[in-house]
N, C-alpha and C positions, 0 to 999 in steps of 0.2 A: 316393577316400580322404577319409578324415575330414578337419577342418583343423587344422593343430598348434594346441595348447593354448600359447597365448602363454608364455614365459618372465619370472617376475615382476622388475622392475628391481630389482637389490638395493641401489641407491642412494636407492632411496623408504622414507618409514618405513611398518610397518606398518600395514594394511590402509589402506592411502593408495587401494587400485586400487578399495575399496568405495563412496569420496566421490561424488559423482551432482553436477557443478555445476548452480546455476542457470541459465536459459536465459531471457533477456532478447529484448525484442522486437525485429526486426531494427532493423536506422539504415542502410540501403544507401543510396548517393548515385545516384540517379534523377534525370532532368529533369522539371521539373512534377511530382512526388511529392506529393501527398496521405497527408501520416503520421496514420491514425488507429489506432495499433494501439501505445503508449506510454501513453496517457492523462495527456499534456501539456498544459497548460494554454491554447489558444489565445489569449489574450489579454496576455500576458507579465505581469510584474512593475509592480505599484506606481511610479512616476514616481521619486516618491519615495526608492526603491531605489536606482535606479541613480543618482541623484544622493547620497546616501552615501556608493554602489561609489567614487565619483568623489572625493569627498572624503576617501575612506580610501584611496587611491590616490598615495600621496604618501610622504616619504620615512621614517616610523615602516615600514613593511614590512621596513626594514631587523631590528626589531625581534622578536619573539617576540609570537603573540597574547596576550592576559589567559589562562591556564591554564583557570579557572572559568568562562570565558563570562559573568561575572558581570551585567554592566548585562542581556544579554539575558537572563537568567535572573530577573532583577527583570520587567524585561516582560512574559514569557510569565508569571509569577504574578501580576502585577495584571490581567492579559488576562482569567485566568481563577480569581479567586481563593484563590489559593493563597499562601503563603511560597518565598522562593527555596528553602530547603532541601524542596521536593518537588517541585522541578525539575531534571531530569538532560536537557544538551543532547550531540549527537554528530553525529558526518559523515554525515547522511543518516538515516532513522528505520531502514533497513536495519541500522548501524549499533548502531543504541541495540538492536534488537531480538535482534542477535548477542550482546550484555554481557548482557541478559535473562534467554537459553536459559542462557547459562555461568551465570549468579548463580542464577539459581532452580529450574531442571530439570532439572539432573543429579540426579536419585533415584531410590532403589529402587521408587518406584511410578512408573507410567507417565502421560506428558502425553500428552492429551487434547486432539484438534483436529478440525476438519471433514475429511472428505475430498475437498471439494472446497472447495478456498481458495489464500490466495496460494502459490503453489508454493515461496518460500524457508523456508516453515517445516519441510519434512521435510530439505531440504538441511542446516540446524542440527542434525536433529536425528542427521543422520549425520555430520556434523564432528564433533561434541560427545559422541558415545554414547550418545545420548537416547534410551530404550523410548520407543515413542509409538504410541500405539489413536487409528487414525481415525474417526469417527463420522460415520457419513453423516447426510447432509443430508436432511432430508424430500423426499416427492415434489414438492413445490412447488419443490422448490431453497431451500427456506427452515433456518435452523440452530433445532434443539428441545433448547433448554439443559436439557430435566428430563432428554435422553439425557445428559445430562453430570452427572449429581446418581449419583455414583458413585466407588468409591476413587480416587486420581490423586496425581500429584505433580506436578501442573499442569493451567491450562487458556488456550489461547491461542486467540483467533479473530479474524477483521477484521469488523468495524461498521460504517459496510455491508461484508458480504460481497465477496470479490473468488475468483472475477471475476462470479461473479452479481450481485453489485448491491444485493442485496436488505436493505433494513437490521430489526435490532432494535429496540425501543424501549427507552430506560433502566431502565423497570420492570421489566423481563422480568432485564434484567441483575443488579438489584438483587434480584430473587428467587435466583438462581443465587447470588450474593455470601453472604446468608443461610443459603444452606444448605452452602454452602462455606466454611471456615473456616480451614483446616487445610495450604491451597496455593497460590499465585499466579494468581491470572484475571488473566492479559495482553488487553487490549484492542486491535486496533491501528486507531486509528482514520482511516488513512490518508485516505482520502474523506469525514469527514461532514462538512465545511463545504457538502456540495453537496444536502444535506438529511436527513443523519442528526441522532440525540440523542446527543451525547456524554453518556458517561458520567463526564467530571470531575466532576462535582457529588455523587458518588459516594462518592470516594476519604477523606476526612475521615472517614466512617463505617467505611471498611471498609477496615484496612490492609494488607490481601493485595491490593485492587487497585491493577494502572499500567495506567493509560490512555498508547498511544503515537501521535505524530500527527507532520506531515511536513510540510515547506514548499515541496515539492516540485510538489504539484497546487492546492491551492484559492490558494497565492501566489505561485504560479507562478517556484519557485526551482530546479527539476529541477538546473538545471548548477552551481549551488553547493552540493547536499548537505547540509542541515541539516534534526535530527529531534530531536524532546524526550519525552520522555516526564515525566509526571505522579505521582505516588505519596505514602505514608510516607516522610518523609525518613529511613528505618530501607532501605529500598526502594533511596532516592535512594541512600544511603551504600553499599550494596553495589554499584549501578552503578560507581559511582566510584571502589570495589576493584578491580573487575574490568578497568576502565578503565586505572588504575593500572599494573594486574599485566600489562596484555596492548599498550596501545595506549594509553600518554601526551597524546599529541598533542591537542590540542582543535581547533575548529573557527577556520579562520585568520581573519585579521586582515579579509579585506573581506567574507567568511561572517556574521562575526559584526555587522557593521556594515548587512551588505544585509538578516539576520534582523531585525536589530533593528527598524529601518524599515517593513519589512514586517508584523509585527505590529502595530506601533503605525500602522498604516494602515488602521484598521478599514471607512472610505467605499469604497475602492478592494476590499478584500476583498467586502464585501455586494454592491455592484454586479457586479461581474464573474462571481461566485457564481450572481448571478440572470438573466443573462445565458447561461453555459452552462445552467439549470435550463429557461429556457424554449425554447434550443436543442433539450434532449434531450425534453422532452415534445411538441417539434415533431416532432423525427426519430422518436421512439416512437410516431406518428400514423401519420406517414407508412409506416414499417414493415410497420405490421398492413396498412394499406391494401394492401401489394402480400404478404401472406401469411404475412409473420410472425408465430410467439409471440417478444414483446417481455417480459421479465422485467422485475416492478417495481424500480426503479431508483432508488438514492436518493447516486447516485455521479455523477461525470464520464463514463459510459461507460453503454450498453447492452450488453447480454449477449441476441441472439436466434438463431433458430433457422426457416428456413424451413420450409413445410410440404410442400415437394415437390421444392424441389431441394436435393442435398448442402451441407453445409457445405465441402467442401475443393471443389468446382466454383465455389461464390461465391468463396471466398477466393482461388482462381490466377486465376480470371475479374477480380475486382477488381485486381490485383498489374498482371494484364494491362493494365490501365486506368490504371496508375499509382496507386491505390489502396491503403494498408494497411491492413489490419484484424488483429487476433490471433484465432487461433484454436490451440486446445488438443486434443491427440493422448490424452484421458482415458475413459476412460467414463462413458456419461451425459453428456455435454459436448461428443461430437467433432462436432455437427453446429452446434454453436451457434459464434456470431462472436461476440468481444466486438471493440466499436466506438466510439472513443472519440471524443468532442463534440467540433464542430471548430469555427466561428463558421458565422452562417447561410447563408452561401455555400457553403461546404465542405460542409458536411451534403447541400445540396442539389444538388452533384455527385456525394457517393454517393447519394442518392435515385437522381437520375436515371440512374447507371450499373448500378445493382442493379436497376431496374425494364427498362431495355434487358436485360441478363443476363439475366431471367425471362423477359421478351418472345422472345427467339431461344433458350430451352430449352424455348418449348411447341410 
């Protein structure tokens, strides 16, 4: 017999059953676990930071944060030349990037994204009722913004790409801008402190674009949630509607205190940057050597793909091993691992357990 057609709960609102959550990397508690499959920052936080944390730790908590986020919103605009009012901060760039879709792409034309990229942007766009045209990514796994020089009512993509890797140059972006006038090019630049071109330098010229970016990987803030994004303070201003109308709260008392710090710690950011960079061009060696296509990489993480054994044999094989790594149940992608930098030790226990794992499948 067929199986019953579920009965819809009448206590959900409508087409609540059509939402599709996000699906987050696992965090299972293992002994000796090796987690590369988050693309956290092995190196933690600024010194600096935590000594903040420390200091904002005291009895003002009893308090409400600053609303504005205001001192940290002066920082991140001398960081990167801008005025505060083209600074919009929130809990996480996840966050910022949620107030985005609701501000700028609810329209009768359709947003425009890769079809292989971060996975939270079609979840928005089924919360939100957002038409959206995927556009595939070249054979290279590379994004061809002249496929995007077409009607829209938006265009969002990540720089470097996620979970390829692969970044654009700012020119290419500023070509797309130009011939875009008319709709929101969201940026999201979650990775390019690890060798992408941001595109702030941009934004003064062209006030359809936000650049959004996250404190989460290159300053190593993942567990306290803070994202900013860049823009028109016509841009900012509707953030902060929608902020407003949806989700008052700002970014708390020792967030805003560990952000602050951490940006204005620019020695700490460069080094530890160059650190994972020459990690991942270690392990991107070592890779090929045992038979991988290694995807250019301009992020905290490789995205490869062996040449003869499964992707889903590496990944339960490594798990077995205490191992994580992510891998994605997509097309065109399911055989590839993405694998994020771990310090040079780490890297070189998965080296050496992925070259055993090939060694006992020949």
């Amino acid at each position: 017999m067929p199986d019953p057609v579920p009965t819809p709960n009448p206590l959900l609102s409508r087409d609540f059953d059509r939402l599709v959550p996000y699906t987050p990397g696992e965090q299972p508690r293992i002994a000796d676990l090796l987690k590369l499959n988050t693309n956290e920052n092995p190196y933690g936080p600024s010194p600096s930071v935590l000594e903040a944390i420390r200091g904002a730790a005291d009895d003002s908590l009893r308090l409400y944060p600053d609303p504005g986020s205001n001192r940290l919103r002066e920082a991140i605009g001398r960081r990167y030349g801008v005025g505060p009012d083209m600074v919009f901060v929130g809990n996480g760039s996840d966050e910022v990037l949620a107030h985005a879709f609701r501000a700028f792409f609810v329209q009768d034309r359709p947003l425009l994204l890769p079809d292989i990229s971060y996975s939270f942007y079609p979840v928005y766009c089924a919360f939100f009722g957002i038409e959206s045209v995927r556009i595939p990514l070249a054979g290279d796994f590379g994004i061809r913004l002249s496929d995007y020089e077409r009607e829209n009512g938006g265009i969002v993509f990540a720089n470097p790409n996620a979970p390829t890797g692969i970044a654009l140059p700012a020119a290419h972006i500023e070509t797309l801008l130009q011939r875009n006038r008319d709709s929101v090019v969201l940026v999201d630049e979650a990775y390019v402190d690890f060798g992408g071109e941001s595109a702030v330098g941009l934004v003064r010229e062209h006030p359809n674009l936000l650049v959004v970016q996250t404190l989460s990987k290159s300053r190593a803030l993942a567990g306290l949630r803070v994202g900013f994004a860049i823009g028109d303070p016509r841009l900012v201003t509707a953030l902060e509607t929608i902020k407003g109308s949806f989700n008052s709260y700002p970014i708390d008392r020792l967030a805003q205190a560990a952000a602050l710090a951490a940006i204005e710690d620019e020695a700490w950011l460069e080094r530890t940057c160059q650190q994972v960079i020459a990690a991942r061009e270690t392990l991107a060696a070592q890779l090929l050597e045992l038979g991988f296509e290694v995807l250019p990489s301009a992020t905290n993480f490789l995205f490869a793909r062996h040449r003869a054994m499964a992707g889903i044999e590496l990944f339960d094989g490594l798990r077995r091993e205490g191992i994580l790594v992510r891998r994605f149940d997509a097309a065109r992608i399911e055989q590839f691992l993405r694998i994020s930098i771990g310090t040079p030790a780490q890297c070189q226990r998965l080296r050496d357990t992925l070259a055993k794992l090939i060694a006992h499948a020949d």
